[in-house]
Each structure stands twice: as C-alpha cells, then as structure tokens.
N, C-alpha and C positions, 0 to 999 in steps of 0.2 A: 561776851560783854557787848552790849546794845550800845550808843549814845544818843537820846535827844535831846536836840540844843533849840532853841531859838530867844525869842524877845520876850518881857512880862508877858504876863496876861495871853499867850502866843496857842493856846490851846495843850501846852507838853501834857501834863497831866488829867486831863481826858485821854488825850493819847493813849497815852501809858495804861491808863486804869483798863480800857478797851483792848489795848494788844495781851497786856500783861494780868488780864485775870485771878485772883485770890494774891497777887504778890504779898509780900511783907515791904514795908514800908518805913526806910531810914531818913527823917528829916530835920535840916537843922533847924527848919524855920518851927518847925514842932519842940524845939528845943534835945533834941538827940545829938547824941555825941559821934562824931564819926567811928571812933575806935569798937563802938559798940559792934560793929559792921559783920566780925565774926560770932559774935552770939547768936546773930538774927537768923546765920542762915542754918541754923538748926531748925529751926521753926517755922522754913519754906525755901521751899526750890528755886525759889524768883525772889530775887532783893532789890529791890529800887531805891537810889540813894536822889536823894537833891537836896541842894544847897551848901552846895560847895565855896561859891562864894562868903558864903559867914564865917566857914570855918577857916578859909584863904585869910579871909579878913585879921581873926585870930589870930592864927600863925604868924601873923607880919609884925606882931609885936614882939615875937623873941628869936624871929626866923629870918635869915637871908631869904633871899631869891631864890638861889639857886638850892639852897637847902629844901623848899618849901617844893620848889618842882621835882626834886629828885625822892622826895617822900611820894606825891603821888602816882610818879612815874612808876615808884618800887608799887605800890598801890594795885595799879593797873597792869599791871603784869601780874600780879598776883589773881585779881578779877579773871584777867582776861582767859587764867590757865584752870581757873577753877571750874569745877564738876554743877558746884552752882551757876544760874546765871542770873548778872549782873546785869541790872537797866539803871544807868547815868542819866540825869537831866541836870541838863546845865543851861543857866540862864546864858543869851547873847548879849555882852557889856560892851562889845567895839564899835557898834553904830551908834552915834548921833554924839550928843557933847562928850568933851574931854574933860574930865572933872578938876575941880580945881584945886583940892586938898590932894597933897603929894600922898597919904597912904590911901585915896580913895585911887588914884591913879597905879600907884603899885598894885592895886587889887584887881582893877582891869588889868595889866600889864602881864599879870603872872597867871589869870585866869585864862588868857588867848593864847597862851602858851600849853595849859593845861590841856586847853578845850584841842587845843593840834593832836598832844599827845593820848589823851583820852580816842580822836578820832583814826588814830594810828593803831592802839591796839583793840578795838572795836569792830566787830564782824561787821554787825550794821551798823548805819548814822543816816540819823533821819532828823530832817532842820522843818521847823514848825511855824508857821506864819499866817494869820489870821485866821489859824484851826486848822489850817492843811498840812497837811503833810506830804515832803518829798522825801524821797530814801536817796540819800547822795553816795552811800557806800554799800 
C-alpha cells in the first residue's frame, strides 16, 4: 500500500497517474462507493482510491469516531496485506483554519487520525506540495 497526501490542487494525482500507470481508479468525488474497492481489483493490479474525506463525511452521520477509524484501520490492513497494490490519496485538512461547523471539524479530526494510520501501514508516503514530491517513508 502507497500513501499520497497533501493540500488541494497539491499535484497528487498527476503524481499518481505518472508513478502508477494503467491503474484502475476508485473515486468518491466521481461519485464511487468505497465498498466497491474489491470488485475493482479484478480488473487491475493497481487500485487507486481518493476521497476518503466524502465518505468520512458520510459515516459521521450514523458513525462514532472511533467506530469510523476502526473500520478503516480493518480497511488498511486488509490493503496493506493484499497481492493487489493499493495507491491512497488523501487530501491534507490540518493546515490552515479550524472550521467551524462541529461535523466539518469531526471530519478533520478523524481524517488525521486516518491519514497517521493509513501512513503506518504504508510501505511508501509521499506528501505533495506545489507538485513535488517528497517520499517521507
């Protein structure tokens, strides 16, 4: 399992499309469902998921906290173990304002939580900032 994280607009996916050539491609912002995540890797060796944030978002409506990290903690272990590989992008939500609506803050909250755990069982982690790229793992 890969992780790249950084800000919007931050260059990840260029990234990704360049490292990770013919991937298949899971995205919420495309409107994909996460659970779909094992159908796809039938259909390619390389899975790239982003937008984890929308579907965190989701979850916080019928999800604790800790229920919501211990799902993708089970998630990422299961990624991490598998014969497919997994390429993570995940947006950076800890810099700059604190937001002000309590479930926009829960979303940061549990996403930097994630984003620890996701860089925990992750061979590589590579953080992306105005198109570059450093490999910090």
């Amino acid at each position: 399992m890969q992780l790249v994280i950084g800000g919007a607009y931050s260059g990840k996916r260029r990234f990704v499309r360049e490292m990770w050539e013919g991937a298949v491609w899971l995205s919420a912002y495309n409107g994909g469902n996460l659970e779909d995540w094992s159908h796809l890797i039938q259909i390619g060796k390389t899975l790239v998921i982003e937008g984890f944030e929308l579907w965190v978002s989701n979850d916080l409506k019928e999800n604790s906290l800790q229920m919501i990290r211990e799902k993708y903690k089970h998630l990422f272990l299961q990624w991490s173990e598998s014969d497919c590989q997994f390429i993570l992008i995940m947006l950076e939500m800890g810099r700059g304002i604190v937001p002000l609506e309590e479930k926009d803050r829960k979303t940061r909250d549990i996403m930097g939580w994630l984003q620890q755990d996701a860089a925990k069982f992750s061979e590589e982690v590579y953080y992306m900032w105005h198109g570059l790229a450093k490999r910090m793992k």
